[in-house]
C-alpha positions as CSV (number, residue, x, y, z in Angstrom):
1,X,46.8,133.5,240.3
2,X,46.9,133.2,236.4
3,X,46.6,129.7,235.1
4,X,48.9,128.2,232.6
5,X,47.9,125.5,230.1
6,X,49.4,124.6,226.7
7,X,48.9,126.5,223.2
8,X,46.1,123.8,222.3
9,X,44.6,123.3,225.3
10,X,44.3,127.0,225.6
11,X,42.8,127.5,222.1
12,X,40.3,124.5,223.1
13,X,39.2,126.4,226.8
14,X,39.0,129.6,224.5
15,X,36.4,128.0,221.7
16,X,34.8,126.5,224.8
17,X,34.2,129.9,226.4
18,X,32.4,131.5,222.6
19,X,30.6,128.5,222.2
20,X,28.6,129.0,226.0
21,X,28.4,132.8,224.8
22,X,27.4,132.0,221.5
23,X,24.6,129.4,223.0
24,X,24.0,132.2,225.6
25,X,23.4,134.6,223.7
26,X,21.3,132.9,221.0
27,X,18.9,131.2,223.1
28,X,18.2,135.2,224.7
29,X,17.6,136.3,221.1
30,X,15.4,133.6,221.0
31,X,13.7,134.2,224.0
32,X,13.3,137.9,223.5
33,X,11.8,137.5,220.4
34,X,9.3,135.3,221.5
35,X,8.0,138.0,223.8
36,X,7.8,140.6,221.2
37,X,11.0,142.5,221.7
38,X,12.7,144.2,218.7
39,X,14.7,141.8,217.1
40,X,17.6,144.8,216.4
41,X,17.2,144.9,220.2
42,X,17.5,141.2,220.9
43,X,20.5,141.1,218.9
44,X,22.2,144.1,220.6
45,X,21.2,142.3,224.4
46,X,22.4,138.8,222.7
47,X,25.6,140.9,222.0
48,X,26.0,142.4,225.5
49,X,25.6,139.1,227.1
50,X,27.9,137.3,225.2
51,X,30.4,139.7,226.1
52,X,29.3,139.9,229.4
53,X,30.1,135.7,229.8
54,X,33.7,136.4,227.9
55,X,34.0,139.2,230.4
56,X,33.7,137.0,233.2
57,X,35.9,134.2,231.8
58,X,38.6,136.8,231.4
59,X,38.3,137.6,235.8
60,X,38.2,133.8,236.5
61,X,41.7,133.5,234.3
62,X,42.9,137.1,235.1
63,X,43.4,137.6,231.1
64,X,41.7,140.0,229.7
65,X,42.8,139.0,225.8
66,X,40.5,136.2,226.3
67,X,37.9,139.2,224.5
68,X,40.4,139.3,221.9
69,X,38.7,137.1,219.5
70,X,35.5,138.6,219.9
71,X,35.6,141.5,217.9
72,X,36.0,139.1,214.4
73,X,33.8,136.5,215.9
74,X,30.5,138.2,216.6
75,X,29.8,139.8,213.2
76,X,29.8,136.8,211.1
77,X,27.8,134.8,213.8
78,X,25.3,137.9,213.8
79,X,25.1,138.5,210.2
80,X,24.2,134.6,209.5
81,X,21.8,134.3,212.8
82,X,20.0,137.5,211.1
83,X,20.1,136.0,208.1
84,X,18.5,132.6,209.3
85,X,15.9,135.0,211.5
86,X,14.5,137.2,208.6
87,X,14.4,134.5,206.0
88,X,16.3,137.2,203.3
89,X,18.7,135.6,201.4
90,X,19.4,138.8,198.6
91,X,22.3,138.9,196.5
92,X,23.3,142.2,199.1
93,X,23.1,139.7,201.7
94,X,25.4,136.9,200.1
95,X,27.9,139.7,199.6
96,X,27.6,140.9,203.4
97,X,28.3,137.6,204.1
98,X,31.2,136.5,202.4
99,X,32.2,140.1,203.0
100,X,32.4,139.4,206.7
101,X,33.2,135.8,206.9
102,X,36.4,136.3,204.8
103,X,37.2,139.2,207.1
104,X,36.4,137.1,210.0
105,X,38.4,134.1,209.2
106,X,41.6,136.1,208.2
107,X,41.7,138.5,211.9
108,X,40.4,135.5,214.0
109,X,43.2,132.9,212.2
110,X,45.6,135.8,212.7
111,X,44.6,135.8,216.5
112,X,45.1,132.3,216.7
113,X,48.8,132.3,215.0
114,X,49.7,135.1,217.4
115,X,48.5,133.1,221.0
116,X,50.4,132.2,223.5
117,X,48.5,130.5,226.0
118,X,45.4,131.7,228.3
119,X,48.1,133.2,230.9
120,X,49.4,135.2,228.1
121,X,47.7,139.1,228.1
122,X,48.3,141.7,225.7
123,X,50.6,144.3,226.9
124,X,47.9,147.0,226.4
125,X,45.9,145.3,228.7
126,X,48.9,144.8,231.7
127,X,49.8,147.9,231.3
128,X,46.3,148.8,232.9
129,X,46.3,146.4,235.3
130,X,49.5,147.2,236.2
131,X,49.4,151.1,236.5
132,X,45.9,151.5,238.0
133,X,43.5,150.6,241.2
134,X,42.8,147.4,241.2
135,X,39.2,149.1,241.9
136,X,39.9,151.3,238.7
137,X,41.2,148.7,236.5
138,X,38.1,146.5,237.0
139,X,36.1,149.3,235.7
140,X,38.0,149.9,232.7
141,X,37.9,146.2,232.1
142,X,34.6,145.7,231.9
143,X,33.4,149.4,230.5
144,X,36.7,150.1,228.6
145,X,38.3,147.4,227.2
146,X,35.4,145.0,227.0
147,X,31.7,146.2,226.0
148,X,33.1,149.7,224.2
149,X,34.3,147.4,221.8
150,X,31.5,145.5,221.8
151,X,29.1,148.2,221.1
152,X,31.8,150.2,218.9
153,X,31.2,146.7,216.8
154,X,27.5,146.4,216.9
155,X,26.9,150.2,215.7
156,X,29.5,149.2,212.6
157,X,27.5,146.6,212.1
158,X,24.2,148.5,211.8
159,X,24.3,149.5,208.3
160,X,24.9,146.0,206.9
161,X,21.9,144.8,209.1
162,X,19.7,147.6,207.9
163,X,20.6,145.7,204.6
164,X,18.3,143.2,205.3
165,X,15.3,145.6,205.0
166,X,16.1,146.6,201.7
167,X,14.6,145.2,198.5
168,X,16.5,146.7,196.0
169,X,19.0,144.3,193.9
170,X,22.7,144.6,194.1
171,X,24.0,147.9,192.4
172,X,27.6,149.0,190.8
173,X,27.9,150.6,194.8
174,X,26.9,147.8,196.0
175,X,29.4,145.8,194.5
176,X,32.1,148.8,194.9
177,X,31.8,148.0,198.7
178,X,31.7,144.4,198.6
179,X,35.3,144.7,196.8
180,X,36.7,147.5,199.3
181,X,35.6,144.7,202.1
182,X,37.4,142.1,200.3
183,X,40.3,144.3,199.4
184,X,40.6,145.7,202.8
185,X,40.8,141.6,204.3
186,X,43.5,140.8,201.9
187,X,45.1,144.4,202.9
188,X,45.3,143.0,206.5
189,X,46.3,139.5,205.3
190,X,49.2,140.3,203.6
191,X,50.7,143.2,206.2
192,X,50.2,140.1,208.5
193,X,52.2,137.9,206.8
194,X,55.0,140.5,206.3
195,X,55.2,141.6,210.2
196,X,54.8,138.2,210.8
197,X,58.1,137.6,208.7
198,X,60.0,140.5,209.4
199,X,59.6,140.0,213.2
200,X,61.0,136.4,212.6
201,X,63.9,137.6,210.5
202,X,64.5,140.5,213.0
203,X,63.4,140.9,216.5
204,X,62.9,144.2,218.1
205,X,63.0,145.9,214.6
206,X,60.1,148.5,213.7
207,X,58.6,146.8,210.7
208,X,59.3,148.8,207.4
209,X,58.8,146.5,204.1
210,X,56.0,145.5,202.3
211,X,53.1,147.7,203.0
212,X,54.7,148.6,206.0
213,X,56.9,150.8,203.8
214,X,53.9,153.1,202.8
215,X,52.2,153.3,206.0
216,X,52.9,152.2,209.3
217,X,49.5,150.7,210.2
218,X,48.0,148.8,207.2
219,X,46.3,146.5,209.4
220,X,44.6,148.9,210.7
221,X,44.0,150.8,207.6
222,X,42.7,147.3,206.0
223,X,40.2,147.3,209.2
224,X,38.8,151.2,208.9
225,X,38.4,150.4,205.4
226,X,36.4,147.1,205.7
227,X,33.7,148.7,207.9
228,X,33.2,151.8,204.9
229,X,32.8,149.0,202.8
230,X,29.8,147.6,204.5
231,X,29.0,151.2,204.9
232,X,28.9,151.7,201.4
233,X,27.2,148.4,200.6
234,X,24.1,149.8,202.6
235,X,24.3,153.6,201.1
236,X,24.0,152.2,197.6
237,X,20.6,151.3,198.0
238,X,19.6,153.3,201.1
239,X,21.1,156.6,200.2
240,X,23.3,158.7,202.9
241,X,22.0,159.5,206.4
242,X,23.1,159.1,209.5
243,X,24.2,155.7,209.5
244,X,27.7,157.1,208.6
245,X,28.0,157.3,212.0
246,X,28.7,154.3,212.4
247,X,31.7,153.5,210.2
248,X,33.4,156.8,211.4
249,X,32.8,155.4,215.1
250,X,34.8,152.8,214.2
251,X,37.5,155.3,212.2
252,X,37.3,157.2,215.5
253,X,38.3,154.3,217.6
254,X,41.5,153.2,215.5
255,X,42.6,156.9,215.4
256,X,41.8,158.2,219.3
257,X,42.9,155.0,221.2
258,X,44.4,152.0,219.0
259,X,47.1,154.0,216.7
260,X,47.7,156.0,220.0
261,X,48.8,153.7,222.0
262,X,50.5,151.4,219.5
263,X,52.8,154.8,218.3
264,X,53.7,155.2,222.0
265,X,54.7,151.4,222.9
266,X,57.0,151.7,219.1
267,X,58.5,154.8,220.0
268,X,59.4,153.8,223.4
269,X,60.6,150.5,222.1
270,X,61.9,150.1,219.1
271,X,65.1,152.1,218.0
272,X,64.6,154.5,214.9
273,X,61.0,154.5,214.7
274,X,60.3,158.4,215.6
275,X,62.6,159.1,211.9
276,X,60.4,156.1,210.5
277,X,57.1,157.9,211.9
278,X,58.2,161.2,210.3
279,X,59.1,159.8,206.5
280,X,55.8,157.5,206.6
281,X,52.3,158.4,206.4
282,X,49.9,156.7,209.6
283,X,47.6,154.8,207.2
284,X,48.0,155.5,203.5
């Protein structure tokens, strides 16, 4: 049986929830450390068992959208903990962590302006519960819709770690990439702001003004493009290899499942949004 509280009180039993995963997870990095595991590894089992706690939170309230915050949470709480670890305070640092605590603040407030209340799930994620096994749907819960994310995340965040290892000063790149982070934020901010408006003003429209004019998901093109930018912050002074896995993980996410799925629920729902689709590029 879902349980209902108010708005605040349900924003105050979600902070409640990341600040035992957070505490969870940090005193296991802590832990691990101390007995000489990797401290990349540490991180990534501190990750998994956060996620693991918000996992279980989300069975005892039947919501799965209590992960939502997650995915803007962890990274700025991992960047700074890493920071605070290996003692390197660079100028390529600095920039990775304004970089993601700008980005952070802006998709995390957004969250918070868009919930409802802790009985209050995301349609994506009754539309699973709804259409498969009970059996079924617990396993894409936990595998699907709660750690791939999480380790989707973790390998994005990868290259801006590795960033920490390097020696080198801040570079024109380096700098190119702390501005595409930034830009890509303010990207998201402001198709925010004009959804948030236009849904307002007219309810059960498709969205087609603003940014929303030139492609019909800038907040998720602002997102793809943030995680290049920490890309490209760690190739300016580490060269290319195969970390550019990671950011086109992330590009690979947004395109296979997200847009997918999102496209569907608009054409099914909103009136005229197949001719909007064919006049109005996906992301640029």
């Amino acid at each position: 049986m879902k349980r209902d509280y108010s708005r605040s009180c349900s924003i105050a039993l979600i902070t409640a929830i990341y600040i035992i995963g957070a505490l969870a997870g940090t005193l296991l990095f802590v832990k691990l450390v101390d007995i000489q595991i990797s401290p990349l590894l540490a991180l990534f089992y501190a990750d998994i068992l956060a996620t693991i706690i918000v996992w279980a939170f989300g069975l005892l309230y039947e919501n799965v959208s209590v992960y939502d915050p997650y995915w803007s949470v962890f990274p700025p709480i991992a960047f700074l903990l890493w920071c605070f670890y290996t003692h390197i305070w660079s100028l390529p640092v600095i920039l990775i962590l304004i970089a993601t605590w700008y980005w952070g603040f802006r998709l995390t407030r957004n969250w918070a302006i868009t919930f409802h209340g802790i009985a209050h799930e995301d349609w994506r994620y009754s539309q699973y519960r709804n259409n498969l096994h009970p059996a079924l749907f617990h396993l894409v819960n936990f595998f699907g819709l709660n750690m791939v994310p999480t380790l989707v995340v973790f390998a994005a965040m990868l290259p801006g770690l590795m960033l920490y290892e390097t020696s080198a000063s801040a570079n024109i790149l380096t700098w190119l990439g702390f501005i595409i982070c930034l830009s890509s934020a303010t990207i998201q901010l402001i198709a925010d702001k004009q959804i948030h408006d236009f849904r307002a003003a007219h309810p059960g429209q498709y969205c087609n003004v603003g940014l929303w004019k030139h492609g019909r998901h800038p907040n998720y093109f602002g997102e793809i493009q943030f995680w290049w930018g920490i890309w490209i912050m760690y190739a300016s002074l580490n060269g290319f290899n195969w970390f550019v896995c990671c950011p086109i993980a992330m590009t690979a996410l947004f395109l296979g499942i997200s847009i997918p799925l999102m496209e569907k629920r608009q054409l099914h729902n909103k009136p005229g949004y197949a001719e909007y689709r064919k006049r109005t590029r996906m992301l640029i």
